[in-house]
C-alpha positions in Angstrom: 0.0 0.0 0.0 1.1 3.4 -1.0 2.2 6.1 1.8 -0.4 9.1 1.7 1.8 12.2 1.3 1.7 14.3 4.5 0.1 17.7 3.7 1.8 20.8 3.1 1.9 23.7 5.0 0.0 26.3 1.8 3.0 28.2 0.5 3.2 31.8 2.2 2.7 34.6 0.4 5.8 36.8 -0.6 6.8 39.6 1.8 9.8 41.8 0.8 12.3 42.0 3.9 11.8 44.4 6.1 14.2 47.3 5.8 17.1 46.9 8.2 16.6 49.2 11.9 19.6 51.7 12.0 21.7 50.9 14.9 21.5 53.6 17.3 25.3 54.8 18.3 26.0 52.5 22.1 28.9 53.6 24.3 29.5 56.8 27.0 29.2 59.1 24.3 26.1 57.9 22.7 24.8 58.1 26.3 26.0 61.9 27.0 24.2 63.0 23.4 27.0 62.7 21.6 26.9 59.2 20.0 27.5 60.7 16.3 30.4 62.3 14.6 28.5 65.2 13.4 27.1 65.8 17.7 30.4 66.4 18.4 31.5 68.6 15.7 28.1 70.5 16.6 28.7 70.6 20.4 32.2 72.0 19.7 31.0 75.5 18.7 29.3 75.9 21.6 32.7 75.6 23.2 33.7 77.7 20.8 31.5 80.7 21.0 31.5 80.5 24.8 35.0 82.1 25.0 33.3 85.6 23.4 30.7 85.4 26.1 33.0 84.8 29.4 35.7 86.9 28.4 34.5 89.6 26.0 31.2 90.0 27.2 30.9 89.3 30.3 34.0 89.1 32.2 37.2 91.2 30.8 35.9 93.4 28.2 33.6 95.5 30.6 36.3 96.4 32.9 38.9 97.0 30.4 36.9 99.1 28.4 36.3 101.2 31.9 40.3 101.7 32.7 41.8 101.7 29.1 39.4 102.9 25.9 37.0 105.3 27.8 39.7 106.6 30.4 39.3 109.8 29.7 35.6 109.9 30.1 33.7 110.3 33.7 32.6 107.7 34.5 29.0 107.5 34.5 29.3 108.6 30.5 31.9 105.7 29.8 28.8 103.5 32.1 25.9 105.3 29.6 27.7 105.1 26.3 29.1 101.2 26.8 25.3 100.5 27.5 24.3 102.5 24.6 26.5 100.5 22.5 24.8 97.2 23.5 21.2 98.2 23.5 22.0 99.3 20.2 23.6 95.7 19.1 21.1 93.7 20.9 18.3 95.8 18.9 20.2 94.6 15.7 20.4 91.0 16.9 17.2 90.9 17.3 15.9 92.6 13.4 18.6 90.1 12.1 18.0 87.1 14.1 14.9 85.7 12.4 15.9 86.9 8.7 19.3 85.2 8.9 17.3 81.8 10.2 14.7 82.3 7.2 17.3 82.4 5.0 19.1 79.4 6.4 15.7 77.6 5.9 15.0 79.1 2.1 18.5 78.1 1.1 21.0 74.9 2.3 23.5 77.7 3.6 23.2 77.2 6.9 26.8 76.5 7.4 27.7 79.2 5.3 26.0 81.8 6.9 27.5 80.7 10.5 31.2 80.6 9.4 30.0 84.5 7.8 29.0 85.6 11.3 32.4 83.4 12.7 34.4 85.3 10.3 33.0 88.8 10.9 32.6 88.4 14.5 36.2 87.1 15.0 37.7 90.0 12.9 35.3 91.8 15.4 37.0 90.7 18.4 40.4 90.9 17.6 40.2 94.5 16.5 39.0 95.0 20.1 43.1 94.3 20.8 43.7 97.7 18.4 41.6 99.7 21.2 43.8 101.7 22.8 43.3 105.0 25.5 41.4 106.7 24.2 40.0 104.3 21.4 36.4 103.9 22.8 34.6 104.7 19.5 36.5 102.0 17.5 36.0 100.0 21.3 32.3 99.8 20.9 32.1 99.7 17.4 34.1 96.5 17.9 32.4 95.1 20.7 28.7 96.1 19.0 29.9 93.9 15.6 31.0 90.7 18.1 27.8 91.3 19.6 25.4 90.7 16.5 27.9 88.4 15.1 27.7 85.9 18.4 23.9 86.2 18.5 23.5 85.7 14.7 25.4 82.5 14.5 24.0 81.1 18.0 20.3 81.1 16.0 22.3 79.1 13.0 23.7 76.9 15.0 20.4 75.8 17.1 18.4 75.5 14.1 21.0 72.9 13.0 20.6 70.7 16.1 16.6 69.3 15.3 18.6 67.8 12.2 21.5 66.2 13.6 18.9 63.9 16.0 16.1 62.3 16.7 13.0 64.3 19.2 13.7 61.9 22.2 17.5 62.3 22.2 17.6 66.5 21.5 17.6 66.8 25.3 20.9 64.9 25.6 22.7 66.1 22.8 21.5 70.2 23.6 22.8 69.5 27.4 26.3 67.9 26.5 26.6 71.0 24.1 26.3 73.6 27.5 28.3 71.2 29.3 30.9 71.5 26.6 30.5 75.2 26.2 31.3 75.4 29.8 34.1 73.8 29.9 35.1 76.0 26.8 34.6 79.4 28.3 36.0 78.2 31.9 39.3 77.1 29.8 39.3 80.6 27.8 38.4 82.7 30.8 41.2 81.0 32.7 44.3 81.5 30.3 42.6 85.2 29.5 42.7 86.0 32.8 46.3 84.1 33.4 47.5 86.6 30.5 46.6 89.5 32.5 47.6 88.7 35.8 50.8 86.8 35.2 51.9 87.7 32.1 55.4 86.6 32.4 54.0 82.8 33.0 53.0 82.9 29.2 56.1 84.7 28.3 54.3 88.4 28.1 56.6 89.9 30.8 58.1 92.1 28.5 55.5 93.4 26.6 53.4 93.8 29.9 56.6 95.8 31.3 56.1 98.2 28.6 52.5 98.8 28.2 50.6 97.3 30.8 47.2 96.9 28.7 49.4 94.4 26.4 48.5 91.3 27.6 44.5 92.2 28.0 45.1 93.2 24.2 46.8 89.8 23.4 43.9 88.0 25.3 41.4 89.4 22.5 43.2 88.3 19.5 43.9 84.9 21.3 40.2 84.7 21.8 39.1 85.5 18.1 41.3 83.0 17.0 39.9 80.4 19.8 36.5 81.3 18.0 37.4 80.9 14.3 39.3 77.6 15.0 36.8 75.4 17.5 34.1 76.4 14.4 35.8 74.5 11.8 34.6 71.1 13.0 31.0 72.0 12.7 31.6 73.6 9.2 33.7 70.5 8.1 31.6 67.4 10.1 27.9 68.4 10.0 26.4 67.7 6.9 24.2 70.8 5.7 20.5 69.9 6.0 18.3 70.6 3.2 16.6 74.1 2.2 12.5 74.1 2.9 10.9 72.3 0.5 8.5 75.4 -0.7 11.5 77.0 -1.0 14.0 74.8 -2.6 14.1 75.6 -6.5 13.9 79.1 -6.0 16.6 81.3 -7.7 18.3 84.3 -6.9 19.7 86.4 -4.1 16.7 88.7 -4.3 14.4 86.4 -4.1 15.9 84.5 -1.2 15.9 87.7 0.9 12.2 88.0 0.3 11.6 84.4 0.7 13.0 85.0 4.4 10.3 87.9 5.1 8.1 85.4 3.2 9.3 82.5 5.7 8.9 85.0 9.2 5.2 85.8 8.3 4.7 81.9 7.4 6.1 81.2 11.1 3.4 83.3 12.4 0.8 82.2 11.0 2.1 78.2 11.7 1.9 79.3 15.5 -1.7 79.9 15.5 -1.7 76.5 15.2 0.8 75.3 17.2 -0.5 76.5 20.8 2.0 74.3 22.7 4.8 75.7 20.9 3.3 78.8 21.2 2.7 78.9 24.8 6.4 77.7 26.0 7.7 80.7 24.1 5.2 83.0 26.4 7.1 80.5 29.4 10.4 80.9 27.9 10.5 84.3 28.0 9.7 85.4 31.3 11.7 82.5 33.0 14.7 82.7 30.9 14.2 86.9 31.3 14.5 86.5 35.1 17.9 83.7 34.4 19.3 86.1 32.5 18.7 89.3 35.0 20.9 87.2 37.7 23.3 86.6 35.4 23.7 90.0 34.5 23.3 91.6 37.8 25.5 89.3 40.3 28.6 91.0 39.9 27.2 94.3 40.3 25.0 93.6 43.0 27.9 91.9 44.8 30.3 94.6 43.9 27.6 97.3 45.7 27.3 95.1 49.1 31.3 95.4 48.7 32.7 92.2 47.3 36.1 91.8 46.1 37.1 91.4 42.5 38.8 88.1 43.2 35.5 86.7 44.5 33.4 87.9 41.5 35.5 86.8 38.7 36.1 83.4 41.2 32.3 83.0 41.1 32.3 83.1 37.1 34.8 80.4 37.2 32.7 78.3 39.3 29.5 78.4 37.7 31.3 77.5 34.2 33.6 74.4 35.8 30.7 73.4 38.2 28.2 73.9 35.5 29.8 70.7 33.5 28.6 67.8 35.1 25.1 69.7 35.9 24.5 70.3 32.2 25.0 66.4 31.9 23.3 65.5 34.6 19.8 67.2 33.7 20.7 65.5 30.4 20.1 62.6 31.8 17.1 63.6 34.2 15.4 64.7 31.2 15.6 61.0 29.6 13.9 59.9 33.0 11.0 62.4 33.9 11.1 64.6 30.7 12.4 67.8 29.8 9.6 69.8 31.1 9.3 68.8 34.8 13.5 69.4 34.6 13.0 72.4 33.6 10.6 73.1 36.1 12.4 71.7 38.9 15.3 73.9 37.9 13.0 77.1 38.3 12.0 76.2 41.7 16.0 76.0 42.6 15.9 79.4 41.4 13.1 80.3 43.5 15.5 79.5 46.5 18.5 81.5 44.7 16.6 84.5 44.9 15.9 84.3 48.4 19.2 83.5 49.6 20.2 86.6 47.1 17.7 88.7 49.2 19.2 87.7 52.7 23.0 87.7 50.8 25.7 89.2 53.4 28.6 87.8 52.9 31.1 86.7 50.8 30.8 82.9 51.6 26.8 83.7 51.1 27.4 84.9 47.1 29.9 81.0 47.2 26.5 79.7 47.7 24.7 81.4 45.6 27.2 80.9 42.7 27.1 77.4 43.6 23.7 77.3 42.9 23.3 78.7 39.9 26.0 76.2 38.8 23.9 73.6 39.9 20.8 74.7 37.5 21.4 77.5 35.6 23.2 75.1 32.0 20.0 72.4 32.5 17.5 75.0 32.1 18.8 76.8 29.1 19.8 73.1 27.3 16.7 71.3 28.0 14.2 75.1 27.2 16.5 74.9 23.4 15.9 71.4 22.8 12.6 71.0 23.9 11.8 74.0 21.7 13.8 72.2 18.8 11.2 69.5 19.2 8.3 71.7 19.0 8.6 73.0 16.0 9.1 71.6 12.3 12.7 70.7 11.5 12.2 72.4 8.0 11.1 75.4 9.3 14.0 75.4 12.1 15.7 78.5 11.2 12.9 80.4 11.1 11.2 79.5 14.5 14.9 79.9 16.0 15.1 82.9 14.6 11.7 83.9 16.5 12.9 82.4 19.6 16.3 84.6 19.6 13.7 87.6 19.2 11.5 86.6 22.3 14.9 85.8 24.1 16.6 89.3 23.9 13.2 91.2 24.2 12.8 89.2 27.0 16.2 90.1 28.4 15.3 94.0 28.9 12.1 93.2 31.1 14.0 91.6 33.9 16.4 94.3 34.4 14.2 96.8 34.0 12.0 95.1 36.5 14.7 95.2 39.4 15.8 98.8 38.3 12.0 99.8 38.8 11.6 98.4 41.7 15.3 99.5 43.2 14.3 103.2 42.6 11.2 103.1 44.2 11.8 101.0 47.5 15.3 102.4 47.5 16.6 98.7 47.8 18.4 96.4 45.7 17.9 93.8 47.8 13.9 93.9 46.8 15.5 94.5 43.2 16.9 91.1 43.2 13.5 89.7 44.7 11.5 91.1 42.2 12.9 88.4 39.9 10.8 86.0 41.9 7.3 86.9 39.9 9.2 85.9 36.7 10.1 82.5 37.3 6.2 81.5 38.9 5.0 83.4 35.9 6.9 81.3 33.5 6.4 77.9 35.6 2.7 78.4 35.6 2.7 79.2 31.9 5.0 76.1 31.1 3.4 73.8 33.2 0.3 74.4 30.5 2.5 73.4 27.6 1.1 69.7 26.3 5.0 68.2 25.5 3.3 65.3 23.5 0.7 67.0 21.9 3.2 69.9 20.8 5.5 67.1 19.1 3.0 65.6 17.6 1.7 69.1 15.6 5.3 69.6 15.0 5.7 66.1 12.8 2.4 66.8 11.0 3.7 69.8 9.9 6.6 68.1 8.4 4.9 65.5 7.0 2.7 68.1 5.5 6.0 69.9 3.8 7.3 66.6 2.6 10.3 66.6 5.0 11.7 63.6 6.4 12.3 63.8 10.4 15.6 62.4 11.5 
């Protein structure tokens, strides 16, 4: 008798193979946000551009201005005309801030425009070194250019980072970039300041002997160059994303400058219907108004409740070196709890900061507070840009970076203003500093009304809408 065959299984239908998963980068690196080549070619500007902000603008600059440039001014006009000059440059920065990101979107010259700004900025900064007594026209002219330059670039260079990574690891890779541009201006501000003190230690004792403003001269043109050369990684590594897909096959210099204008009003009208993103702009400003007040007004609210140089310029080191493994840190406490309740957690530190600067007498009180401030300030700034980044549509990145460097420095005059107000009418700075307070719960409350998920979500649409392909 014959075997009956078994039966067969009925032959399965054809199915192409599925396309292979890209391996996402493993290691330390990959775990700090910088798992990819082009991260860490990104994350090395901001260690580049962080020397012009600790040394020319916030640390050496303002004093050497006062003693060398405008000597020969009193000194409440050298005071009015040096903030004159920046008022005037921040004003600038913010007319030029959205039109250079709408033309970074309308074109694939992102990387061009950022090494223009590099290039001009740099120039900028070391022709601060050709500032001699008497020199303070060509000193603020100098300092005004730096000014717009840095800003210009910074909205370049964030409106790079949504293409570099995916939404859930921007957190990550924005916080390793402050961590990095901490350690960058701590390292400039260091060797600047090692010029001027002991300038025979970098073999300046000479030219210090004969003109003692030598070495802060030197320090500028060192500076410039620390700029122009940290930039080249990001201009040689990071691939250049691709121009706006409205935007892409039109021609001509003319008509990418009105393609910007084109692009701002188009950014506008997209926020109408992006509430979320809309709403942690509103938060973004009045927090990041009432950071950037303490930042401005430590050292001279120390200096009036009489502390020493040593200690203010010691405190600056401390927040940039101590502000390294913070940055990291709310990296990685954004991964577990998200960047929102981070960021909020970082504003109630602040809360505390404000308090202690209200009750501040001494000098191992401003330690503290410096300590502080380490501890939060480089969280709340990384994890506020990259949850912005994933907010908003990756092809329209330069142009809602652009917007958000406009509600940043309009932002920055309300905080200052604020504490002046209030100083002149109570008489005390003390209740200046305080006034800070209603700031940060403003912005809390209006951030803790920002729906993350449902913000992202509007964000992709919108690129799916455009064509573009998220990372």
């Amino acid at each position: 008798m014959e075997a009956v065959p078994a039966p067969t299984a009925p032959p399965t239908p054809y199915a192409p193979p599925a396309p292979p998963t890209p391996e996402r980068p493993a290691g330390l690196l990959a775990r700090l946000g910088l798992g990819t080549p082009a991260l860490r070619a990104w994350a090395m500007y901001d260690w580049a551009n962080s020397a012009i902000f600790t040394v020319v603008v916030t640390a050496v600059f303002p004093t050497y201005f006062a003693r060398v440039p405008a000597s020969a001014l009193p000194g409440a006009t050298a005071t009015a005309r040096y903030s004159l000059a920046t008022t005037i440059a921040l004003l600038v920065a913010v007319v030029l801030s959205p039109v250079v990101g709408a033309i970074g979107d309308a074109r694939p010259v992102k990387k061009r425009l950022l090494g223009l700004c590099v290039g001009v900025g740099a120039l900028a900064t070391a022709a601060l070194g050709l500032a001699g007594d008497g020199d303070w026209r060509l000193a603020l002219l100098a300092f005004g250019v730096v000014n717009v330059a840095v800003n210009a670039s910074t909205v370049v260079y964030d409106a790079l980072l949504p293409h570099l990574a995916p939404r859930e690891d921007l957190d990550r890779a924005s916080a390793a970039g402050y961590a990095i541009g901490y350690l960058g201006g701590g390292v400039a501000l260091a060797v600047a300041l090692l010029a001027i003190l002991k300038p025979e230690w970098l073999g300046l004792g000479a030219l210090a002997a004969r003109e003692p403003s030598a070495p802060t001269r030197v320090a500028f043109v060192g500076v410039a160059a620390w700029w122009a050369l940290f930039t080249l990684p990001l201009l040689r590594r990071v691939p250049e994303p691709p121009a706006a897909p409205a935007t892409d096959a039109s021609p001509g210099t003319v008509v990418v400058v009105r393609e910007a204008f084109r692009g701002l009003a188009h950014t506008v009208r997209t926020l109408r219907r992006m509430p979320d993103a809309w709403r942690f702009l509103i938060a973004f400003v009045l927090y990041n108004d009432a950071i950037n007040t303490i930042i401005r007004m430590a050292a001279v609210y120390g200096s009036e409740l009489g502390l020493g140089q040593t200690s203010l310029i010691g405190a600056i080191l401390v927040v940039q070196f101590l502000g390294i493994p913070f940055a990291f840190a709310f990296g990685w406490l954004a991964g577990k709890v998200g960047a929102k309740r981070s960021i909020l957690g970082a504003l109630a530190v602040y809360g505390v900061i404000s308090a202690i600067a209200y009750a501040l007498r001494t000098e191992r009180d401003f330690w503290v507070l410096a300590i502080l401030v380490a501890t939060v300030q480089g969280g709340a700034q990384a994890l506020s840009r990259s949850l912005y980044a994933s907010l908003v549509p990756a092809s329209r990145s330069g142009e809602f970076f652009g917007l958000f460097s406009v509600f940043s420095r309009f932002g920055g005059m309300m905080g200052p203003l604020a504490m002046a107000l209030v100083t002149t009418l109570t008489g005390s700075s003390r209740l200046g500093i305080v006034s800070v307070v209603l700031f940060f719960a403003a912005g809390a409350f209006v951030l803790s009304r920002v729906d993350v998920a449902r913000g992202r979500g509007q964000a992709v649409a919108l690129d799916e809408a455009e064509g573009a392909t998220p990372v």
